[in-house]
C-alpha positions in Angstrom: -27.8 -102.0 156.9 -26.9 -105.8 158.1 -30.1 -108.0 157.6 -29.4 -111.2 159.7 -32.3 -113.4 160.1 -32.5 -116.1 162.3 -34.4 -118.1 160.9 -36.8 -121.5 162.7 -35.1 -124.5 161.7 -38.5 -126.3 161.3 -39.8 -126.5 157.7 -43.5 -125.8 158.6 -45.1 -124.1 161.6 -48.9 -125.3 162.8 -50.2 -121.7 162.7 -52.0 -123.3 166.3 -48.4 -123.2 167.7 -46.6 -120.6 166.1 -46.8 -117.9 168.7 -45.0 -120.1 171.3 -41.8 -119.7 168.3 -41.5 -116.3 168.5 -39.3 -114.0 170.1 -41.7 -111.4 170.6 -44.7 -113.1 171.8 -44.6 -111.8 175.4 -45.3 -108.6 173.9 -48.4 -109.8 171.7 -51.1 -107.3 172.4 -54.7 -108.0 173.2 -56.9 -109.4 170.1 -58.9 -106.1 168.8 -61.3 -108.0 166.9 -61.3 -108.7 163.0 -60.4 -105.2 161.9 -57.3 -106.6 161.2 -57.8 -109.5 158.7 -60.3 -108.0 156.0 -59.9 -107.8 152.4 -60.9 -104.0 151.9 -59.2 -101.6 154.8 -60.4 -98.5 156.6 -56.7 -97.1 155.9 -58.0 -96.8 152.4 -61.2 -95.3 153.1 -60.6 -91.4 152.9 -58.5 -92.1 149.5 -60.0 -90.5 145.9 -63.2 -91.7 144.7 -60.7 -92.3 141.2 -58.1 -94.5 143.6 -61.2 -96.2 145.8 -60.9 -99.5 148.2 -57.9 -101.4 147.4 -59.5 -105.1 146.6 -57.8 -108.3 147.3 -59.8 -110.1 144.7 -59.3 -107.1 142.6 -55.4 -107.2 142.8 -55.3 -111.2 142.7 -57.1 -110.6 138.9 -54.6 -108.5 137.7 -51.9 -110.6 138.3 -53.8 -113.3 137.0 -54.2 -111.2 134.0 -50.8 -110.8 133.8 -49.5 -114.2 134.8 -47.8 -113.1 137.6 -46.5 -115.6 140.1 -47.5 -113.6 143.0 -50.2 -112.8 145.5 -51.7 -109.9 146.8 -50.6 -110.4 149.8 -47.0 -111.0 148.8 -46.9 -108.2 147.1 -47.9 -105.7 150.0 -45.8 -107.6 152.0 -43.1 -106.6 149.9 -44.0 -103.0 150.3 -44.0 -102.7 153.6 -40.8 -104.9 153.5 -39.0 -102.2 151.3 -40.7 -99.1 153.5 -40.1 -100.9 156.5 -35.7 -101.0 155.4 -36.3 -97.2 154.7 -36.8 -96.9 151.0 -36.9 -93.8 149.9 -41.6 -92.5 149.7 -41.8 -92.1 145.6 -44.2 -94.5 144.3 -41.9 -95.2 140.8 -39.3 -96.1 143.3 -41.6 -98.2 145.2 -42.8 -100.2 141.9 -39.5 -100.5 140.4 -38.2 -102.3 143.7 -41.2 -104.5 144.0 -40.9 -105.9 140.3 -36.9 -106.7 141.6 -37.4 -107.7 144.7 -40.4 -110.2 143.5 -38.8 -110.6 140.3 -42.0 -109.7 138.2 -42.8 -107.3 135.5 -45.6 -104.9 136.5 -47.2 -103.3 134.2 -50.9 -101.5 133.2 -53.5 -101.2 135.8 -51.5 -103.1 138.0 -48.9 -101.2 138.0 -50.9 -97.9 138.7 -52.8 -99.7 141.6 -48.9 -101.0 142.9 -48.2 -97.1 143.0 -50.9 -96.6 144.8 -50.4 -98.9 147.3 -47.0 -98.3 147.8 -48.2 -94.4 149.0 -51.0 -95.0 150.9 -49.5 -97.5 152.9 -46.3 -95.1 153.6 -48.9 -92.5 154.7 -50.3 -96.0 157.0 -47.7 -97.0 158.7 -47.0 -93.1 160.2 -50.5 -92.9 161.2 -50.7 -91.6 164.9 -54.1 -93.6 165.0 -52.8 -97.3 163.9 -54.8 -97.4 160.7 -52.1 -100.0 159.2 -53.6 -102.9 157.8 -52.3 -106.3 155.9 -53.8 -106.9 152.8 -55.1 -110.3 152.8 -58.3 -112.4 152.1 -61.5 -111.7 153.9 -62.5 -113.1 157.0 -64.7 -115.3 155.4 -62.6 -117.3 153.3 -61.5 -120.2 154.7 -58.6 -120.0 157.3 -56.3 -122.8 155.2 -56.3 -119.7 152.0 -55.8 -117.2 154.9 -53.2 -119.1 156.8 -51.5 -119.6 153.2 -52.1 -115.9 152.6 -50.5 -114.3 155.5 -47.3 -116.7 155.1 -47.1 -115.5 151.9 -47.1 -111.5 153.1 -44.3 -112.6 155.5 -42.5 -114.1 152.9 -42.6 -111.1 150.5 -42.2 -109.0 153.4 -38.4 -110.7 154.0 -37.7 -109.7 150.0 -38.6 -106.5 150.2 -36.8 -105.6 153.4 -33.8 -107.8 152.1 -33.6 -106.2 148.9 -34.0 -102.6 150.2 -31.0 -103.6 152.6 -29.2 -104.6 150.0 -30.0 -101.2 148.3 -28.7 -99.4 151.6 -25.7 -101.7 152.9 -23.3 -98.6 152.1 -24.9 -96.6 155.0 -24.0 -99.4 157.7 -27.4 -98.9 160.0 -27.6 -101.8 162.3 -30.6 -103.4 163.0 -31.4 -103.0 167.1 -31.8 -106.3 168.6 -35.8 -104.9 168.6 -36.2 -105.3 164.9 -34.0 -108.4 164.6 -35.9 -110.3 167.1 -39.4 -109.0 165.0 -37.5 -110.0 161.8 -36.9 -113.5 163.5 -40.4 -113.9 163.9 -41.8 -112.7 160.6 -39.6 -115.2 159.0 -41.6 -118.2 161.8 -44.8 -116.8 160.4 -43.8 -117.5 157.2 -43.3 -121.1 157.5 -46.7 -121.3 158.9 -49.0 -124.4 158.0 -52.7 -124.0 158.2 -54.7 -126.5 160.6 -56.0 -129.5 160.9 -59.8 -129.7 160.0 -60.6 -130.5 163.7 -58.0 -127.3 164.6 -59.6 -124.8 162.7 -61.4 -123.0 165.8 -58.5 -122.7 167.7 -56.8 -121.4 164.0 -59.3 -118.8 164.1 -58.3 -117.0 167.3 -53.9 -117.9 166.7 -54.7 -116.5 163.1 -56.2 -113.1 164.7 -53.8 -112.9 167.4 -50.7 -113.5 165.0 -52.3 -110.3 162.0 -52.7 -108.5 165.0 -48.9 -108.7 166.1 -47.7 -108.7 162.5 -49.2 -105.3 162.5 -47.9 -104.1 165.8 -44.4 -105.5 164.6 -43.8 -104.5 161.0 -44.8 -100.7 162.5 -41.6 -100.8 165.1 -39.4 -101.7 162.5 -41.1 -99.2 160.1 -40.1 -96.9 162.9 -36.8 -98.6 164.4 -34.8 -98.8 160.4 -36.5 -95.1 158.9 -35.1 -93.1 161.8 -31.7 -94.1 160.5 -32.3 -93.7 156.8 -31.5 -90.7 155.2 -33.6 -91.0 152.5 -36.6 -90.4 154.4 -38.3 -87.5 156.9 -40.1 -89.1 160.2 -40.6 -87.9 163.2 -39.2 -89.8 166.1 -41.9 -88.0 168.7 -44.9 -90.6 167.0 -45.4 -93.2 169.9 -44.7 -96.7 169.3 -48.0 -99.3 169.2 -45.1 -102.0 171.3 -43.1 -101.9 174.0 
């Protein structure tokens, strides 16, 4: 599989003015409220009282614990990155890729919850009812740590999609111009700046607007890149959330 990423030649993107970079935005469906933007998920919701919520604040202390140079939402970025280029469903699989692709070691609790995470949101992004969610700080954190926190998913979402390329280049699937466009703008959102104190309300609706098309986006190329793959099953009848 080619990855080619055009990539923004500005540095830093004012998350106020980072939907007018990106190639998709004409497509940017309508804000559906904050569902989108909390720490704990509804995806999650229905999972084994033994497995519960998966935590933001809960995740961020086990890498502290383990000195990780990572964030939560870099590393579920990275998962969906590696689903997203059609690695194969198997949670082992899914850790041992994220540790490479982040270049961490993973290990304990964090590990199991990593496994975790990698399944349920595989099981997400197929869902017929759009219960995929980004794992990233509550709404009620300031928008500067959430700006910072959804750059950061974008970010690990590029290494994980790069690295599972990588993984697949002997199959020689090529993007469609769909996913390279998306691609193009996941790698704007993740050179994006938070606001200027006297921006921060109009940061509050761009912020919503842009987790809202993230989600939209990283499900079509979920879609567009497995249906090629043959390490994985999917069902080409599911409707798309964008077109």
């Amino acid at each position: 599989m080619a990855l080619d990423i055009e990539v923004n030649e500005t540095k830093f993107i004012n998350i106020n003015s980072l939907l007018t970079h990106l190639k998709l935005a004409a497509n940017l469906p309508r804000r559906r409220g904050g569902a989108g933007t909390e720490g704990e998920h509804i995806m999650y919701d229905e999972l084994p009282d033994e497995i519960g919520v998966f935590d933001f604040d809960e995740i961020a202390n086990h890498l502290l614990d383990q000195g990780a140079l990572a964030s939560p939402s870099q590393l579920h970025g990275c998962i969906c990155g590696l689903l997203g280029a059609g690695a194969p469903a198997e949670p082992e699989y899914g850790l041992d890729a994220t540790a490479q692709a982040l270049d961490l070691e993973l290990h304990g609790e964090l590990a199991s919850r990593i496994m975790q995470l990698y399944s349920v949101t595989e099981v997400a992004l197929q869902d017929e009812e759009f219960r995929f969610f980004l794992l990233l700080p509550d709404e009620e954190e300031e928008i500067a740590l959430r700006t910072a926190a959804l750059s950061s998913w974008c970010d690990g979402f590029l290494a994980g999609f790069a690295h599972e390329s990588a993984a697949q280049e002997a199959n020689g699937a090529a993007l469609s111009r769909e996913t390279g466009e998306a691609l193009s703008d996941i790698a704007a959102m993740a050179q994006a700046e938070p606001p200027a104190a006297e921006e921060e309300n109009e940061a509050e609706d761009s912020y919503i607007e842009l987790v809202e098309y993230l989600r939209v986006a990283v499900v079509n190329i979920f879609m567009d890149c497995i249906a090629t793959s043959p390490n994985r099953d999917f069902s080409s009848a599911t409707e798309r959330p964008l077109h």
